[in-house]
LOKOLNU-79136 format. One line per field, with one value per residue: x, y, z of N, C-alpha, C, CB in turn. Coordinates in steps of 0.05 Angstrom, whole numbers, plus 32768, in hexadecimal, padded with zeros to 4 digits. Glycine has a CB too. Example, Ala and Ser with C-alpha at 12.3 -4.5 7.8 and 13.67 -1.06 7.14 Angstrom:
# LOKOLNU-79136
n_u	c(8108|8101)
n_v	c(7F8E|7FD3)
n_w	c(809C|808E)
ca_u	c(80F6|8111)
ca_v	c(7FA6|7FEB)
ca_w	c(809C|808F)
c_u	c(8108|8102)
c_v	c(7FBE|8001)
c_w	c(809C|809D)
cb_u	c(80E2|811A)
cb_v	c(7FA7|7FF4)
cb_w	c(80B5|8072)
# end
This chain:
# LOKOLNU-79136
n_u	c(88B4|8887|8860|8840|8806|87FB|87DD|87AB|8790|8762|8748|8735|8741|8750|872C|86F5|86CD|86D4|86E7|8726|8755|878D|8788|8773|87B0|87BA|8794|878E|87AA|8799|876A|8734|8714|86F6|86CA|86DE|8703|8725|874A|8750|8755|872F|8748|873D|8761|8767|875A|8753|874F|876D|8792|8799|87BB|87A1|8796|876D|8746|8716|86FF|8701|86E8|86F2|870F|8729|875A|877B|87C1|87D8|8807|8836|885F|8866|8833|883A|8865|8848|882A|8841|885D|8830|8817|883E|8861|8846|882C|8838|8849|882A|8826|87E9|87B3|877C|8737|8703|86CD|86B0|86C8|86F4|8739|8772|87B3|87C0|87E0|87D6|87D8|87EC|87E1|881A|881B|881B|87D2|87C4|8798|8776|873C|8717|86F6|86BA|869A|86A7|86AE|86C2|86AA|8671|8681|868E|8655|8644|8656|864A|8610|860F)
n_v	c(8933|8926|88ED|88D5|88AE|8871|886C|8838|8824|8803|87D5|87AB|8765|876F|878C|879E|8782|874F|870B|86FC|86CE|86E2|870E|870C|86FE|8735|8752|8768|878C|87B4|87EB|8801|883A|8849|884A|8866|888F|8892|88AD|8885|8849|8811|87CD|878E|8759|8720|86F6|8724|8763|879D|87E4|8816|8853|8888|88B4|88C1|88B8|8891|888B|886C|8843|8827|880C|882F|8824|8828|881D|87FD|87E5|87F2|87E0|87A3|8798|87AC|8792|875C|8762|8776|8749|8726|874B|8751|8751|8769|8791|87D8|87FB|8836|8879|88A2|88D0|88CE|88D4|88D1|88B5|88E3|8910|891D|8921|88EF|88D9|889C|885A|8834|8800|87FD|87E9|87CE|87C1|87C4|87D5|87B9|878E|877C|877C|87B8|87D3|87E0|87FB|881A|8802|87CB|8799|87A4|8794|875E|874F|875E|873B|8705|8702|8706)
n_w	c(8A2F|8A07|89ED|89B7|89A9|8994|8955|893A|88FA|88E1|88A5|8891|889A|88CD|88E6|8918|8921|8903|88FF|8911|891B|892D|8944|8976|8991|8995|89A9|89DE|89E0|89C9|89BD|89B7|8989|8962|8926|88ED|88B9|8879|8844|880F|87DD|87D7|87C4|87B2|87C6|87C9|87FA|881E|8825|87FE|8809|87E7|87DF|87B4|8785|8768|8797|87BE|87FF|8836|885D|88A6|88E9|891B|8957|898A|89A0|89CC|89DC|89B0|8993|899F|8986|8956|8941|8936|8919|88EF|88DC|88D4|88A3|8884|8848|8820|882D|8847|8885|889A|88B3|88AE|88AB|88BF|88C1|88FB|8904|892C|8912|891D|890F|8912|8912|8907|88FD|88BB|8894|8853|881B|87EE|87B4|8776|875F|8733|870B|873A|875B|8760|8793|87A1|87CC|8809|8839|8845|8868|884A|881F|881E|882D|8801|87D8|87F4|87E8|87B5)
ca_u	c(88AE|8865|8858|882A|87EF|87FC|87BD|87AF|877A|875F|8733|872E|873D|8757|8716|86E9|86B8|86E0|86F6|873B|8761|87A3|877B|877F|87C6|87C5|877A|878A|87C6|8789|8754|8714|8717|86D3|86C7|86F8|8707|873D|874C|875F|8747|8736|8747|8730|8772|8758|8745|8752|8753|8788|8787|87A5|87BB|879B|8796|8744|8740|8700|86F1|8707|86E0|870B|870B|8745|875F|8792|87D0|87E9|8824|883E|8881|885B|8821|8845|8872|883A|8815|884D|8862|8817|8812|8859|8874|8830|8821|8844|8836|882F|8813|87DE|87A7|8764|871C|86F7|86B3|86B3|86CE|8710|8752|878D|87D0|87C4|87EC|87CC|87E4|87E9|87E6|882B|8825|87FD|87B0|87B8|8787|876A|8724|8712|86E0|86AA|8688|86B3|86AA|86D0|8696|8662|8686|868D|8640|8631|8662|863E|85FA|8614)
ca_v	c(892D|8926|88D6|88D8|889B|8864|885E|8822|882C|87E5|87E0|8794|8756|8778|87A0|879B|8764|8737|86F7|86F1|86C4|86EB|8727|86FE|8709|8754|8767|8772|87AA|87C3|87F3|87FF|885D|8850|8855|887C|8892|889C|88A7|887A|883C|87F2|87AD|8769|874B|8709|86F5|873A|877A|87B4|87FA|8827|8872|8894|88D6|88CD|88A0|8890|888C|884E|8834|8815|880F|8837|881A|8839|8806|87FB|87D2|87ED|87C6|8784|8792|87A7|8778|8740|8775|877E|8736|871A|875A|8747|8764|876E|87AB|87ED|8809|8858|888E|88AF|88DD|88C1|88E1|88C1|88C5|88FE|8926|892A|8916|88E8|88D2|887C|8848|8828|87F2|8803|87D2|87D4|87B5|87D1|87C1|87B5|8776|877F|878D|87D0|87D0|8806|87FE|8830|87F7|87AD|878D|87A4|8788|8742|8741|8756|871D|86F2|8708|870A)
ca_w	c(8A13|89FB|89E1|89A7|89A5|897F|8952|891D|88E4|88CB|8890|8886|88A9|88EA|88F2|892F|8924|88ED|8916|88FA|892F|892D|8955|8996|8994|8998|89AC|89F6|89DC|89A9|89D0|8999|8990|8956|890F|88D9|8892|886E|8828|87FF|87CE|87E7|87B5|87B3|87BC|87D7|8816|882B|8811|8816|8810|87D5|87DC|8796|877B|876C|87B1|87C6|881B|8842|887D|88BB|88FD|8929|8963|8995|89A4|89ED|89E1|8993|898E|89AA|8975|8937|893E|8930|8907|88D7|88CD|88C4|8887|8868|8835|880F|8836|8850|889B|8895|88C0|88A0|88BB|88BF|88D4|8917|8916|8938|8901|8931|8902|8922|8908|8901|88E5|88A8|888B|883A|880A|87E1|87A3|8762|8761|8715|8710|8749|8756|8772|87A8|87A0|87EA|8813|8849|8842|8872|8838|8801|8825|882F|87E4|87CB|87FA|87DE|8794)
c_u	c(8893|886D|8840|881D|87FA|87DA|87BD|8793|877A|8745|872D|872F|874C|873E|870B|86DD|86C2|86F3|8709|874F|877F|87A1|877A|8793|87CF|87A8|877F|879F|87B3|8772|8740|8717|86FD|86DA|86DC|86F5|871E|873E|8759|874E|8748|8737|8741|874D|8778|8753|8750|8751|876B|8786|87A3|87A1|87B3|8799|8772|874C|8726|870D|86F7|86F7|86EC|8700|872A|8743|877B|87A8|87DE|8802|882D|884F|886F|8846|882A|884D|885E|8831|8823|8852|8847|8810|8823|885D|885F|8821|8836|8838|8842|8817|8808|87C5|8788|8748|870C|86D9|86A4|86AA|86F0|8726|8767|879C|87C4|87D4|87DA|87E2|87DA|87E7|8803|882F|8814|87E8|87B1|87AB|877B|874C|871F|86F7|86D4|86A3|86AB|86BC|86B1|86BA|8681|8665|8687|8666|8632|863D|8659|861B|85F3|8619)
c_v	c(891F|8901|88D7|88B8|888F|885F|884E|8824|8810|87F3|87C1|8783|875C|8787|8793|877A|8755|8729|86F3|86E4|86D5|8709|871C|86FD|8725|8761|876C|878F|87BF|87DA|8801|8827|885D|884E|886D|8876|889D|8898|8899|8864|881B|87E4|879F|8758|8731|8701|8710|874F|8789|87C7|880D|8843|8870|88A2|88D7|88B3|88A5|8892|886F|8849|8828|8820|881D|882E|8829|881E|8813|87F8|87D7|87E1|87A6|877C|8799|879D|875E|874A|876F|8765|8727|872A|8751|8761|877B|878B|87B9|87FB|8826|8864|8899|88C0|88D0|88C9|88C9|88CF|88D5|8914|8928|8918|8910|88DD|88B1|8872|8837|881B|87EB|87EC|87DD|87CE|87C3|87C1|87BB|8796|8772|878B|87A3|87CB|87EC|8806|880D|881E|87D2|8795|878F|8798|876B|873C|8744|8742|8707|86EC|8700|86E8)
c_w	c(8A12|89EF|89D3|89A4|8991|8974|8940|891A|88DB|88BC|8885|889A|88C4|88EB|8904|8936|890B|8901|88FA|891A|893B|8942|896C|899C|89A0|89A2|89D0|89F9|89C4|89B6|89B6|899A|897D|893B|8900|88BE|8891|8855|881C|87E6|87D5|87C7|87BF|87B3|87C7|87EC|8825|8818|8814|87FD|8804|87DD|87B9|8799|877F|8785|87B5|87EE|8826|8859|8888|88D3|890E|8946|8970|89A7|89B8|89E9|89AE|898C|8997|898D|8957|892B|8931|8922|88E1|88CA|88BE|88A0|8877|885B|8820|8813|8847|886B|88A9|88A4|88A5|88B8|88B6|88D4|88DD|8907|8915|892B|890A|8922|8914|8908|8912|88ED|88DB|8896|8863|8826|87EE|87C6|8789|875A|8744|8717|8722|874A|8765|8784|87A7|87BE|87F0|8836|8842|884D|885B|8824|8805|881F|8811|87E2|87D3|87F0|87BE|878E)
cb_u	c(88C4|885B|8856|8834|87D3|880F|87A5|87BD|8781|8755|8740|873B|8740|8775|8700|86D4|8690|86F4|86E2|874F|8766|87AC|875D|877D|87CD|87D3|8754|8791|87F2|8771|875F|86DC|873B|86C0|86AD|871D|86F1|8752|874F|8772|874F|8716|8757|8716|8784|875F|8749|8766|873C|87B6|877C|879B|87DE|878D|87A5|871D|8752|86EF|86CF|8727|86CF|8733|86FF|874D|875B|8781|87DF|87E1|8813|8843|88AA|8843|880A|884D|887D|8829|881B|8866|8873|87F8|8815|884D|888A|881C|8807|8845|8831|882E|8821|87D5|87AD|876D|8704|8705|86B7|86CB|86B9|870F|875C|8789|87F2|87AC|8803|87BA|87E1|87FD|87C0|883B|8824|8805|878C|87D4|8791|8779|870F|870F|86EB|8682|8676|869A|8692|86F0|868E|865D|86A5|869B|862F|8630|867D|8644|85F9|8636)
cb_v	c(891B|8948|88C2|88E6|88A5|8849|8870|87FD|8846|87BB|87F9|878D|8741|878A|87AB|87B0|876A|8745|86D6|8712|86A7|86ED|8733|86E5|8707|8763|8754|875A|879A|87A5|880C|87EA|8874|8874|885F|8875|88A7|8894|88B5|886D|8844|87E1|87A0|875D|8759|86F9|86D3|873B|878D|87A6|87FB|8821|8884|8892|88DE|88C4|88A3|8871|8893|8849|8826|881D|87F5|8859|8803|8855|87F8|87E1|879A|87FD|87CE|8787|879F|87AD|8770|872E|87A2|878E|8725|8720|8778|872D|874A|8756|87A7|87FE|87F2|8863|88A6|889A|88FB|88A5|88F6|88D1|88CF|8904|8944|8922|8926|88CF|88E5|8870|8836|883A|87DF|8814|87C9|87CF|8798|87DC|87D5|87B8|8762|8787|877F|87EB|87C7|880D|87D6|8851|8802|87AC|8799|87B5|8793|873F|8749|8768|8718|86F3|8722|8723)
cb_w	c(8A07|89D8|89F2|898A|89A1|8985|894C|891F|88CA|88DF|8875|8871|889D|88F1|88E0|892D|8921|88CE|8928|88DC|8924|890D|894F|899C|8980|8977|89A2|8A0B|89C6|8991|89EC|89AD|8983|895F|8913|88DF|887D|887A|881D|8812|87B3|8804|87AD|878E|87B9|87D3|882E|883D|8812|8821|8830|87BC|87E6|8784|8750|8745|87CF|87B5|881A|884C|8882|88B7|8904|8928|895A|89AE|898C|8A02|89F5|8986|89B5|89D0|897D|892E|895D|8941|8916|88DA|88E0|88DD|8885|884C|881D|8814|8847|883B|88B4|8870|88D5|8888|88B6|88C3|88C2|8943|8925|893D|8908|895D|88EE|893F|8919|88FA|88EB|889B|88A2|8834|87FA|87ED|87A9|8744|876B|86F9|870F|8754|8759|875E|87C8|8787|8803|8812|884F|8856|888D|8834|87F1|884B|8847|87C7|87CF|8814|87E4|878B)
# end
């Protein structure tokens, strides 16, 4: 029987270069695979963002990451997200061009009041707001 890759899609404060302390927990079960998109729509929903399926969806920027140890890392994955977010395979382009099956962690709740994020990239929208 074939074992299919666990892969995980971040798009905010689990991405690469965002020191979030809670990534020292799980970055030795995390191995870096590059750059990704996937469709969907980022919010402002305070110190983080999270990441709406829509019909018109814009383009998400994230980083995918291939998990050693998935029961060890979801486990800490799932309780740090809570309830606030949903964690669903989805398909998501490398790169490359080359599409894998990752878990992305959805945001569950409706963005009504929320601000929409135009950048396509969560790192860009931090340095306009820091600019602005």
């Amino acid at each position: 029987m074939r074992v299919s890759k666990n892969y995980l899609f971040v798009y905010g404060t689990l991405r690469r270069h965002y020191d979030l302390k809670l990534k020292g927990r799980v970055e030795h079960e995390l191995e870096y695979i590059g750059r990704a998109k996937i469709d969907g729509s980022l919010y402002d929903i305070g110190r983080y963002p999270g990441a709406v399926k829509e019909r018109n969806a814009d383009e998400i920027i994230g980083d995918v990451f291939a998990v050693t140890d998935p029961v060890r890392v979801f486990k800490i994955l799932d309780q740090y997200e809570g309830d606030e977010f949903k964690r669903k395979r989805n398909k998501v382009r490398l790169k490359s061009g080359k599409s894998i099956n990752a878990w992305v962690y959805w945001y569950n709740q409706k963005p009504e009041g929320k601000q929409k994020i135009k950048y396509k990239d969560y790192f860009n929208y931090i340095k306009s707001k820091k600019t602005a």
